[in-house]
C-alpha positions in Angstrom: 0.0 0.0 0.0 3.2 2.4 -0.4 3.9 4.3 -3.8 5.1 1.3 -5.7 1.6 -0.7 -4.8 -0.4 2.6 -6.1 1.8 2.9 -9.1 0.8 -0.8 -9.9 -2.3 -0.7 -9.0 -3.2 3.0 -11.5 -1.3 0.9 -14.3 -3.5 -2.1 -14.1 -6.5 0.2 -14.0 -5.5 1.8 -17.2 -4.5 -1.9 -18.4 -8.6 -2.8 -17.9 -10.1 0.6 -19.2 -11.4 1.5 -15.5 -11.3 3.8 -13.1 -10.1 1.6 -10.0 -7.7 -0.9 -9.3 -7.2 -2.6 -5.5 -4.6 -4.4 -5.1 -4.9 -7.5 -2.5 -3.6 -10.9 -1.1 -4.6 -13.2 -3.7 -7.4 -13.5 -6.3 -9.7 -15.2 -3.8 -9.9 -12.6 -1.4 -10.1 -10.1 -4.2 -13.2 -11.9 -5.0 -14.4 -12.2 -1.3 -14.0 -8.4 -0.9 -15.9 -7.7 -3.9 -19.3 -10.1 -2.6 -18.7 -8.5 0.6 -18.8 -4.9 -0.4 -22.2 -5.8 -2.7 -23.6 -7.3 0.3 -24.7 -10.6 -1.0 -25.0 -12.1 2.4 -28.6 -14.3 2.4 -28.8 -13.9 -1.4 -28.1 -16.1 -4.3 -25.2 -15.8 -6.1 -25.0 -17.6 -9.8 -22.1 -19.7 -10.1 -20.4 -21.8 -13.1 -20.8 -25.3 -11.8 -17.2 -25.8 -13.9 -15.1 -22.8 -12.0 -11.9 -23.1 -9.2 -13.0 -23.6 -5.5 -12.3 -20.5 -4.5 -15.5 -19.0 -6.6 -17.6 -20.6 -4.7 -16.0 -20.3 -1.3 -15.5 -16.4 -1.7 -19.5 -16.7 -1.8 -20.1 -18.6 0.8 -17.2 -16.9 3.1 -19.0 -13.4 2.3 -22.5 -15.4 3.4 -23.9 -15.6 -0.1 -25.9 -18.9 -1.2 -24.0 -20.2 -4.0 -26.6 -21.3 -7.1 -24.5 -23.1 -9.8 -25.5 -22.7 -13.4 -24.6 -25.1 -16.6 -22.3 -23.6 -19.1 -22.9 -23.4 -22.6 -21.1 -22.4 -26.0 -17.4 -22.8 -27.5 -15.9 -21.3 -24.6 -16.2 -23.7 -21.6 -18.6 -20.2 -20.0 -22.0 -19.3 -18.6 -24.5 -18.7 -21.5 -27.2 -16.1 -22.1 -29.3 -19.1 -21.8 -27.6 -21.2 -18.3 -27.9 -17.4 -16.5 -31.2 -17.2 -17.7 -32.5 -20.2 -16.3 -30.4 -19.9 -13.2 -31.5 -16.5 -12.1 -34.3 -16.4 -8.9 -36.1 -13.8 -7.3 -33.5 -13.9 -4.8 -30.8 -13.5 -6.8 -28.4 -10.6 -6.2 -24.8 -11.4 -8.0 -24.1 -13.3 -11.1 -20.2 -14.5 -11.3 -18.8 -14.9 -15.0 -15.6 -16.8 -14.8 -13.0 -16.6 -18.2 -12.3 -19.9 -17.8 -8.9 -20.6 -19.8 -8.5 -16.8 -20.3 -11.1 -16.7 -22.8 -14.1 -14.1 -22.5 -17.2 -15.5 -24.1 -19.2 -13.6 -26.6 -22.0 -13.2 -24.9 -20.3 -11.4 -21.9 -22.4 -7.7 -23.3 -25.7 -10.0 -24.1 -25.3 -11.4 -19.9 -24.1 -7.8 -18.8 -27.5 -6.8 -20.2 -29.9 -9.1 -19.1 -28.3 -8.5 -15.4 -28.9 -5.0 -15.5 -32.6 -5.4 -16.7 -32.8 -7.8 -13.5 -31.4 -5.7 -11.4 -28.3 -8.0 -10.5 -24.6 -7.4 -10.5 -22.5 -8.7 -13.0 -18.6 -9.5 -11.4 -16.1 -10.9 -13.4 -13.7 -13.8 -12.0 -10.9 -12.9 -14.4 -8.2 -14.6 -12.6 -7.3 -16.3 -15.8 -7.7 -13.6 -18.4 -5.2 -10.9 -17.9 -4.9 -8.8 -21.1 -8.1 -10.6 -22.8 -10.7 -8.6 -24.5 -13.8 -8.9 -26.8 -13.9 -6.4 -29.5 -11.1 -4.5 -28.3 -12.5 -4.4 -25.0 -10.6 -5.6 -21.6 -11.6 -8.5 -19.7 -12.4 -6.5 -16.1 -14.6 -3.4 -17.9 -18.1 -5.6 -18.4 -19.0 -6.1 -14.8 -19.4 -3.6 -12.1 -16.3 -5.2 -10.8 -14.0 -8.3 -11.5 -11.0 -9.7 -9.8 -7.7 -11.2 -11.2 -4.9 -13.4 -9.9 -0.9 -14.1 -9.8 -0.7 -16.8 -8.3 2.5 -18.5 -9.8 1.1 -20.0 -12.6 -0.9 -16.8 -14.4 -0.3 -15.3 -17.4 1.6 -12.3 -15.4 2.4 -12.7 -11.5 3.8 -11.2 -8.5 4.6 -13.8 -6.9 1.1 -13.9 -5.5 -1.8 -11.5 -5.2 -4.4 -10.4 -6.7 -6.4 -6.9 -8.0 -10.3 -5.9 -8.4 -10.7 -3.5 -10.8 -14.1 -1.1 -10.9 -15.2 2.0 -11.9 -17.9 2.0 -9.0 -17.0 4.7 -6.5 -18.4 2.8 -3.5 -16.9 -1.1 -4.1 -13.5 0.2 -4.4 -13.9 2.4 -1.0 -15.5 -0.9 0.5 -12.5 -3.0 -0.9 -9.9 -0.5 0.4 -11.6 -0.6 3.8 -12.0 -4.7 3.6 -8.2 -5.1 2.7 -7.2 -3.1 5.7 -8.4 -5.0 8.5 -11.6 -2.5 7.6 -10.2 0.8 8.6 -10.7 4.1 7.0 -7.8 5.4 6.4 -4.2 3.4 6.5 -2.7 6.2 8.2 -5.0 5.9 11.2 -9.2 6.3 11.4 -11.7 3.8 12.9 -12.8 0.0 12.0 -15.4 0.3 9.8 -15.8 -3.1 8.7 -15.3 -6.4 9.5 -12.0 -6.8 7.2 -9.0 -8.8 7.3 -4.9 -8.7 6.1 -5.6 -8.5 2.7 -3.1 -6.4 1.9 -0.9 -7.2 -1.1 3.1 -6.1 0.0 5.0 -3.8 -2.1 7.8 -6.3 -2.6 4.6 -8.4 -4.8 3.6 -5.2 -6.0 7.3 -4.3 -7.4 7.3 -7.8 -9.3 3.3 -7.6 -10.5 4.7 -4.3 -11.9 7.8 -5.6 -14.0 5.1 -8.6 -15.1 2.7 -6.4 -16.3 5.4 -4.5 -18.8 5.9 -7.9 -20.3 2.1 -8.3 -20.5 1.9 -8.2 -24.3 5.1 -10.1 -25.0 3.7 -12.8 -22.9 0.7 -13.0 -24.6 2.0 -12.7 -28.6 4.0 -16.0 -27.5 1.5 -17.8 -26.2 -1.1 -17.1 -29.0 1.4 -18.0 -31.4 2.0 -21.1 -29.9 -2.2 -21.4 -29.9 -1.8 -21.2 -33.3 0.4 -23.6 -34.4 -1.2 -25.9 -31.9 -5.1 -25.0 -33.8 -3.0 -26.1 -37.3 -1.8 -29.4 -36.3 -5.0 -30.4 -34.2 -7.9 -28.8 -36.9 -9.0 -32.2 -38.3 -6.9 -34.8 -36.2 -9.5 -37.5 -35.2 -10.4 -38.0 -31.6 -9.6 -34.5 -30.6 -11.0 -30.4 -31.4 -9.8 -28.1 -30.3 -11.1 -25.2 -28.5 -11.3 -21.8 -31.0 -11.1 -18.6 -30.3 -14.6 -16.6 -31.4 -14.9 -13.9 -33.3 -14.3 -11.2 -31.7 -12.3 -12.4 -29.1 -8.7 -12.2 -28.3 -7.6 -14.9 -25.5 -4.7 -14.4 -23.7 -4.2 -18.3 -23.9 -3.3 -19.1 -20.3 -4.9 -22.5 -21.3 -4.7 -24.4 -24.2 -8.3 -26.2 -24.1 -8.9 -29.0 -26.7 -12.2 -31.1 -26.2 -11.3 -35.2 -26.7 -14.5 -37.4 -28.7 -16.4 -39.2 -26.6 -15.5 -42.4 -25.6 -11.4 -41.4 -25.5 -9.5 -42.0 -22.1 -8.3 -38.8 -20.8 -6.3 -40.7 -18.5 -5.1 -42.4 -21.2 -4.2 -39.8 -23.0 -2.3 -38.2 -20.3 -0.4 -41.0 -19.2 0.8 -42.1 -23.1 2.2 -38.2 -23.6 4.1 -38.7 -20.0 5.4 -42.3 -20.3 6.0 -42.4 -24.1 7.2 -39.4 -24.8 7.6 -37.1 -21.3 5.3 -34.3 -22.2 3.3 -33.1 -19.0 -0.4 -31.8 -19.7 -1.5 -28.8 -18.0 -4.4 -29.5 -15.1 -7.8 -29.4 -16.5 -10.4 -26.6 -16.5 -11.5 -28.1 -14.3 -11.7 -32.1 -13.9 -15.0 -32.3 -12.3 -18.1 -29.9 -11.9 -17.5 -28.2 -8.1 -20.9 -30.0 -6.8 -18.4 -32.9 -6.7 -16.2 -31.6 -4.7 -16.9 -32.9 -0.8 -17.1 -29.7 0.6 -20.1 -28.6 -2.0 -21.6 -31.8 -2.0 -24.4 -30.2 -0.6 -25.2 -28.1 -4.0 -25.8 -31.0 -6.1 -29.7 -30.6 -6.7 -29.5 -32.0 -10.4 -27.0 -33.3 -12.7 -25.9 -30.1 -15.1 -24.9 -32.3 -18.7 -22.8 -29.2 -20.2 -20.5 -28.9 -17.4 -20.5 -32.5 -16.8 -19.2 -32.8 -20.5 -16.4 -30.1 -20.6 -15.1 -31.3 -17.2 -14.9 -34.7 -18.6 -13.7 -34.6 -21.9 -11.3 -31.7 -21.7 -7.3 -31.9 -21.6 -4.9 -29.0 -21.8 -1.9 -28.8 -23.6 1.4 -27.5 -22.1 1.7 -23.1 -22.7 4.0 -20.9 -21.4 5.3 -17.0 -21.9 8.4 -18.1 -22.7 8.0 -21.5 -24.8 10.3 -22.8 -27.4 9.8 -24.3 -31.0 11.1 -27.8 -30.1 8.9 -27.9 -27.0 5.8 -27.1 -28.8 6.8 -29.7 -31.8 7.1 -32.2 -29.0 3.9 -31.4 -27.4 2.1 -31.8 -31.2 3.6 -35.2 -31.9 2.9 -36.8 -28.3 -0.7 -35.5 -28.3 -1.5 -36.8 -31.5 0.1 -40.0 -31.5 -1.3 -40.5 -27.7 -5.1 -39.5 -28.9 -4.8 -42.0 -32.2 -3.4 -44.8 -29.7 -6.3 -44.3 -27.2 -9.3 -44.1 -30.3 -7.4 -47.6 -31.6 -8.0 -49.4 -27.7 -11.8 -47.4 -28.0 -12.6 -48.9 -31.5 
């Protein structure tokens, strides 16, 4: 919270098109301040049934009632349709996730039909740092959305995370939440219940060197994408996962979908033993009502996250990946998904 912190945090605020950025702990108490400062305690709060833990737990930490949804689409994200049907009279928060670091389409068709329902619109962009629709940043659709750096993000600081806004009240809320809820860091009362959510300016200094190298990240990993779409467009057994028109993924994953009936496991365990290529962890391997700790939101089976949880693999992308690596990756996919559709047939 010193000058290197604010410089970071009026950079990434540009970076997004807003008018605030808040920099915090982590991602997941970026998105627990954000439910805290709209309130959502004893309302429902739409969730993707195929998101990380901590969407879900951020809810249910701020005392919101988590109400997952079914996804939809190319893009592994809540639908028009899923929110639609997922919305109740009770229903104060609607959480689109950019799962992979892809923004759906439909992001300004959902904004819309939240504001004509009166409900908030927050972006989980902990994946999609630097990804836009029609020129516009992931983190400027929803009245507010929180990203990650955790390690393994497109940009980190080691670990943190940042809410971006350009709602006058959430970021004075989320500067009071981050502070163990005081007024003013310099002194002033407790004026909520708030916690060490303060991101450090040694984070803040790396999150700031990261976010120079934004754009360089991204250009290698969409050419990577790229060469990864030629080789896989028409290869039996496996499709992958295009970008949209209109959208520009920052490709922190690599999301192909595998046919029915072929052994992820398989799949996964022929790259590694044949030819020592690591996949990435999925996105994610099973719909969060599966998790023990949610068991208790399982009310019916939801068949389109079901299927992308199941059926999904991701293939090894990085900032700073070489030629020979990606070559690698494209000859052990492909000869591991051809061996797994022969033991299938």
């Amino acid at each position: 919270m010193g000058p290197v912190g604010e410089e970071f945090e009026e950079l990434f605020a540009a970076r997004c098109s807003v008018d605030h950025a808040i920099a915090t702990s982590s991602g997941t108490s970026a998105l627990e301040i954000i439910f805290r400062a709209l309130d959502v305690a004893g309302t429902d709060v739409v969730v993707p049934a195929n998101t990380f833990f901590a969407t879900a737990a951020a809810v249910r930490h701020a005392g919101g009632q988590v109400r997952l949804a079914d996804v939809g689409g190319d893009t592994l994200a809540l639908s028009y349709e899923t929110v639609e049907a997922a919305i109740t009279d009770n229903t104060s928060v609607v959480v689109l996730v950019h799962i992979g670091g892809l923004v759906t389409p439909e992001i300004e068709k959902i904004a819309d039909l939240c504001a004509t329902r009166g409900i908030a619109l927050v972006e989980d962009a902990a994946h999609a740092h630097g990804a836009m629709v029609d020129g516009r940043p992931a983190g400027s659709f929803g009245v507010a959305a929180a990203f990650s750096f955790y390690p393994t993000k497109v940009i980190t600081a080691g670990e943190g995370g940042m809410i971006v806004t350009d709602d006058e009240q959430i970021a004075a809320e989320a500067r009071w939440f981050r502070d163990q809820g005081k007024a003013g860091f310099h002194g002033g009362a407790h004026v909520r219940l708030g916690h060490a959510w303060r991101m450090s300016e040694l984070h803040a200094a790396v999150g700031l060197v990261q976010l120079d190298r934004l754009d360089a990240f991204i250009d290698v990993r969409r050419s990577v994408a790229g060469r990864y779409d030629d080789a896989l467009r028409g290869v039996p057994g496996i499709t992958p996962v295009l970008e949209p028109d209109r959208c520009r993924s920052n490709y922190y994953k690599y999301i192909a979908m595998l046919a029915d009936g072929v052994d992820r496991g398989a799949v996964k365990q022929l790259c590694r033993d044949r030819f020592g290529v690591l996949l990435s962890g999925e996105v994610y391997a099973r719909p969060l009502y599966q998790e023990p700790v949610f068991s208790d939101l399982m009310t019916t089976r939801l068949d389109g996250a079901e299927e992308v949880c199941a059926r999904h693999i991701c293939l090894p992308i990085f900032s700073d990946m070489k030629d020979d690596e990606v070559d690698a990756t494209i000859e052990a996919v492909t000869a591991a998904v051809a061996a797994a559709r022969e033991v299938q047939l």
